[in-house]
C-alpha positions in Angstrom: 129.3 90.7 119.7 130.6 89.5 122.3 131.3 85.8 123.8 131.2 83.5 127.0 133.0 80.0 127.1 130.2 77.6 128.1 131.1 73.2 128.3 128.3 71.9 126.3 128.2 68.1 126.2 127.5 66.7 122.3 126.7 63.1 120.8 129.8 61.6 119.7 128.9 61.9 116.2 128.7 65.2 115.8 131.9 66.1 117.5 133.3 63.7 114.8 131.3 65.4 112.3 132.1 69.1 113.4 135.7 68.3 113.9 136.2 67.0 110.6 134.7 70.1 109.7 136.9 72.0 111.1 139.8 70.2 110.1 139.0 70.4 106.3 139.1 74.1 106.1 135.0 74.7 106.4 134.5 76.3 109.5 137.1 78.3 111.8 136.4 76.1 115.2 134.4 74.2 116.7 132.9 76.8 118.1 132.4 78.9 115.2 130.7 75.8 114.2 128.0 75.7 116.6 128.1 79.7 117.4 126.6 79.4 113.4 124.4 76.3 114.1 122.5 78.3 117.1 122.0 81.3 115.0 120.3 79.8 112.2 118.1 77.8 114.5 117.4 81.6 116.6 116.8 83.0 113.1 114.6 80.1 111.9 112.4 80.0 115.1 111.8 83.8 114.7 110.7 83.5 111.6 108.3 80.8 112.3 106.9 82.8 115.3 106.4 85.7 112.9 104.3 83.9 110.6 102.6 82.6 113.1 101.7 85.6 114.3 100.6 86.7 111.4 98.5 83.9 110.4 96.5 84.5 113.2 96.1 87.8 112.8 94.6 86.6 109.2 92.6 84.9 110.8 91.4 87.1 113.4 90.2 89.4 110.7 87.6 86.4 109.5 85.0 85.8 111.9 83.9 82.8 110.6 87.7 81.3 111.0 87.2 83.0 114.4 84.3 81.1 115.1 85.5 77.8 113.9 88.9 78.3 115.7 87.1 78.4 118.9 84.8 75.4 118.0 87.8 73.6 117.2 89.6 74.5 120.8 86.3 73.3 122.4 86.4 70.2 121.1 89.7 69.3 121.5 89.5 70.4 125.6 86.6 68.1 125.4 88.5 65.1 124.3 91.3 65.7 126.8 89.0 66.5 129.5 87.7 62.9 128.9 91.0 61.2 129.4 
């Protein structure tokens, strides 16, 4: 894979954090640390996606969980309709 140098700008804290990381043996770099931070977030956010696609897809097979889905949306654009 390849890589691109970017600046990001981090809380103090967890340059400390990272750094100390870094310096105890855990992690190549600072980068490597963050390069492995974003990919478990990528790989966590797919995975949530994923089931929530197939939850609805459950869901879409159950009319009556169709039905009350919709009654449910209704409602809700009711109450912010009213504010």
């Amino acid at each position: 894979m390849s890589t691109r140098p970017i600046t990001i700008t981090v809380e103090e804290d967890f340059h400390d954090y990272v750094q100390q990381q870094v310096e105890q043996g855990r992690v190549r770099s600072v980068s490597a640390y963050f390069n492995e931070a974003v990919a478990r977030r990528i790989e966590t956010e797919r995975r949530a996606d994923a089931a929530w696609r197939a939850a609805v897809e459950k869901a879409q097979q159950n009319p009556e969980a169709v039905a009350r889905a919709r009654r449910r949306a209704r409602k809700a654009q009711e109450i912010l309709s009213a504010r």
